[in-house]
VOVOBA-167772 format. One record per residue (C-alpha): x negated, y, z negated; residue in one letter. Coordinates in steps of 0.25 Angstrom, whole numbers, plus 5000, padded with zeros to 4 digits. Each point is the difference from the previous one (the first is absolute). Layout:
N
east	north	up	residu
X	Y	Z	A
...
***
This chain:
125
east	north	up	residu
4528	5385	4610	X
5006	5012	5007	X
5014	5004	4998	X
5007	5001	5013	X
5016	5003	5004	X
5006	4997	5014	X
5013	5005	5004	X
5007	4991	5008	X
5011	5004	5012	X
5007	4988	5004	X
5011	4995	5010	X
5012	5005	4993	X
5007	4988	5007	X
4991	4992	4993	X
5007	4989	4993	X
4997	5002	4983	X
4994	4988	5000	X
4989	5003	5011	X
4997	5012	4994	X
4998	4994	4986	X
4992	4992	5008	X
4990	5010	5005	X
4999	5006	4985	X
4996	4985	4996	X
4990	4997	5009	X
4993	5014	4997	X
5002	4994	4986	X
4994	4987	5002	X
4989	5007	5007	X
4996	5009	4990	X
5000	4989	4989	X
4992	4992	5010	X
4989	5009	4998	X
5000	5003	4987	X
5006	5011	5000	X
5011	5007	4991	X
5015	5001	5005	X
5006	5012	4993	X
5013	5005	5006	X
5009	5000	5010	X
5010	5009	5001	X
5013	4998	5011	X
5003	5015	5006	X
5012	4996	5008	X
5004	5003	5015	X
4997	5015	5004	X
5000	5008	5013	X
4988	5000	5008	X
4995	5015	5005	X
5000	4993	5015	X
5004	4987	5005	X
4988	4989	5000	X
5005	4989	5010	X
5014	5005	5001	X
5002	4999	4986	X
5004	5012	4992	X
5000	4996	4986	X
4989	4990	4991	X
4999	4991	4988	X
4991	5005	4990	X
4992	4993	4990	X
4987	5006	4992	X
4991	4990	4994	X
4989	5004	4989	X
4987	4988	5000	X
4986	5001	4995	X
4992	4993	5011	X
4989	4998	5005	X
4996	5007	5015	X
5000	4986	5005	X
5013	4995	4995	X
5007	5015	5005	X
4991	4998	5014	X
5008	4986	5001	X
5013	5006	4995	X
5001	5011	5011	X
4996	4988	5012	X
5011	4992	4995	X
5010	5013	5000	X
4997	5003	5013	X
5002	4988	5004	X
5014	4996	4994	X
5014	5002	5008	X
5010	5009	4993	X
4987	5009	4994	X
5003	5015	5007	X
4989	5008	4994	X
4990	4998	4986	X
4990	5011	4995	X
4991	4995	4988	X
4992	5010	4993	X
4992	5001	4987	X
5008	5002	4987	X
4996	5013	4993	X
5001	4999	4984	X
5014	5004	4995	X
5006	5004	5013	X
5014	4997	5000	X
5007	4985	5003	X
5014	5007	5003	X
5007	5001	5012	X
5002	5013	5006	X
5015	5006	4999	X
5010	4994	5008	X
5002	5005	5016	X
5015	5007	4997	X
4995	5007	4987	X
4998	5015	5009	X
4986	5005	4999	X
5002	5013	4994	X
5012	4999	4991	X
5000	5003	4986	X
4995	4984	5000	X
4988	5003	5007	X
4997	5015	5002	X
4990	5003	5009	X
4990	5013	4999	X
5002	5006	5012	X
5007	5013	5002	X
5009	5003	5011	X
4997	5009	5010	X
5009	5011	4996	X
4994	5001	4985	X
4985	5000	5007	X
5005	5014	5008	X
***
């Protein structure tokens, strides 16, 4: 078994429902092949970086499985194929990376929150 996360984008006027939906089927699909389902972690509605389709914001959703390339083969034809599914990417897990979700889009990046390492340009002179 190979551990493998897929980040989902959904419609985010996707009725709750469907997009529980989308999650089970994953679900079924992974324990369909043998496969362990691990977590699935709801990152809310957040502001695309452009519009895809005229649409300017998407649903989250990141999923953890241990699968089979078969099964995660099968997982991506059936995404690709389902209405109200924007965008997913599924890559390999890599031990002890972490299953958070990144900070939320009105936390400023470089406050005191989240500092940043660059210097302006006025210290670099």
């Amino acid at each position: 078994m190979i551990a493998y996360e897929i980040l989902l984008m959904l419609d985010p006027e996707l009725a709750e429902e469907r997009q529980s939906e989308v999650v089970q089927r994953m679900r079924e699909t992974v324990e369909r092949g043998k496969g362990a389902w691990h977590t699935h972690d709801v990152w809310g509605r957040r502001k695309l970086a452009y519009e895809i389709d005229h649409k300017t914001d998407g649903a989250y959703h990141l999923v953890t499985f241990d699968a089979q390339p078969e099964t995660l083969e099968e997982i991506s034809r059936v995404l690709k194929i389902s209405d109200g599914v924007m965008r997913h990417l599924a890559v390999r897990r890599i031990e002890g990376s972490s299953r958070t979700s990144p900070p939320p889009a009105h936390a400023a990046v470089g406050s005191d929150e989240y500092p940043t390492n660059r210097r302006s340009r006025e210290e670099e002179e």
